[in-house]
N, C-alpha and C positions, 0 to 999 in steps of 0.2 A: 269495521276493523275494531277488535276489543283488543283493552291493552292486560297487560300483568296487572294482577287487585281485581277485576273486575267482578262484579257480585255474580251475575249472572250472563247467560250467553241471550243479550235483547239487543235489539239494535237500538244504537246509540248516536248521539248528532257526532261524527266522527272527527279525527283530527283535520287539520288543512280547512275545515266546515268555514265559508267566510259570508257576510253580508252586510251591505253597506246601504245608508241614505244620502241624499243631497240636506247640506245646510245652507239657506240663503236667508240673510234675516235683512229687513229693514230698520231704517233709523229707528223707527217709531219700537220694532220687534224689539230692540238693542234696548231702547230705554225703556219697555215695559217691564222687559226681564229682569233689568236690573233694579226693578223696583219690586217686582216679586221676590227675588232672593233678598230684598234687604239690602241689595249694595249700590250704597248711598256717595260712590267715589265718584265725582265730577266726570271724568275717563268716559263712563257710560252713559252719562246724562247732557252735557253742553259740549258739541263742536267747538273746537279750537279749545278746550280748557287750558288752565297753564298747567303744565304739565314740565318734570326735567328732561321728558323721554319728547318731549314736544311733537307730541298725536294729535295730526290736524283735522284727523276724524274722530267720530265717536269710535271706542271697540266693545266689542261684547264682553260683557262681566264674565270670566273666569268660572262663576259658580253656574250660570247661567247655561255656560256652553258644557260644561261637564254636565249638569242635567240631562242636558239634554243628547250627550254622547252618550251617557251611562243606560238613557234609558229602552236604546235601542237593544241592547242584551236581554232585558227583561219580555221587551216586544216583540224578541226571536225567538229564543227561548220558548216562550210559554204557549209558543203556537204547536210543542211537543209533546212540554208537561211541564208539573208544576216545578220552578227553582226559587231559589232567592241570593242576592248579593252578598260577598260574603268579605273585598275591600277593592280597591281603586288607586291607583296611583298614575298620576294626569302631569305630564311635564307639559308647558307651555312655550313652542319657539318663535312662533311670533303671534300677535294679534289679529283677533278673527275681526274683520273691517264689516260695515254696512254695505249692504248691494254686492257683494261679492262670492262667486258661489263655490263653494265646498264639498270634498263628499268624505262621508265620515264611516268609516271603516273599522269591520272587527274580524279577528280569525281565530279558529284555535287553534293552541299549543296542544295540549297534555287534558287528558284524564282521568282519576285512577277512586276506585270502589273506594269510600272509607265510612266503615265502620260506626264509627264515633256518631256521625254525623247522617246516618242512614241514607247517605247519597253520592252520588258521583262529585268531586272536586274538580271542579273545570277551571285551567288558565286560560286567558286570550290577551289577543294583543291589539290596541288600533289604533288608529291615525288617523287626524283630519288632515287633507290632502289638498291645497289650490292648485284647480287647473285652471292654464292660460289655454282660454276657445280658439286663439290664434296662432297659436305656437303649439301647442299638447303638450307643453313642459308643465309638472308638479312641481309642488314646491310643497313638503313638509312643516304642519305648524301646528299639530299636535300630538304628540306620543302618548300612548297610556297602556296599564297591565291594569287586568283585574283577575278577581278568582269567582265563580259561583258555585253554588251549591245547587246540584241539578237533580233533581229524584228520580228520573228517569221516565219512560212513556207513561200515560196516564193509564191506558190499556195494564199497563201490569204492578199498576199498584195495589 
């Protein structure tokens, strides 16, 4: 399905196009991470810290888990052709906990030929999602938009 702007008539990863991973990090995952990014806030590194929110677990650093949400688009993506990032916007609603499994999700929106930029402008949308194994009920604890720059099949570059 090509939309209005489009450069040419190629197949393209279309709208609705979604794919998603499991996140499951352990303690140890939580505080490496957090040392990798630099962030040095007690939250990711000592159980029980004191905290005003009083998190009696560790949680995963914020920068930590958008890494590694962000970089499942690249990982998709580029199994078509070349793209690159192009911004991100990550609301957090609650805390991604130790041992707890996640799945992390992206779809497209929109995208339209531009010029400027010699490539297709892609939005998407995703969400990390806890599912209870016992119930099947989600629960929402990540939102995020991004935009990329997709050039399209590699075949027709």
């Amino acid at each position: 399905m090509l939309q209005a702007g489009v450069k040419e008539s190629v197949e393209l990863i279309p709208v609705g196009y979604s794919f998603a991973s499991r996140l499951l990090l352990s303690e140890e995952e939580i505080v490496s991470g957090a040392h990798l990014v630099g962030d040095s806030n007690p939250i990711h590194l000592v159980p029980g810290s004191e905290h005003p929110l009083n998190f009696e677990e560790l949680i995963a650093s914020g920068s930590h888990v958008t890494g590694l949400f962000s970089a499942l688009i690249p990982t998709e993506f580029s199994k078509f052709g070349p793209m690159i990032g192009a911004q991100m916007a990550v609301k957090f609603l609650r805390p991604i906990l130790a041992n707890v499994e996640y799945s992390m999700e992206w779809v497209v929106n929109t995208y339209a030929w531009k010029a400027g930029l010699n490539g297709y402008l892609y939005n998407l949308s995703g969400k990390i999602v806890k599912v209870d194994a016992e119930s099947g009920l989600s629960s929402l604890v990540v939102r995020a938009d991004a935009d990329i720059v997709y050039y399209g099949p590699s075949e027709f570059r």
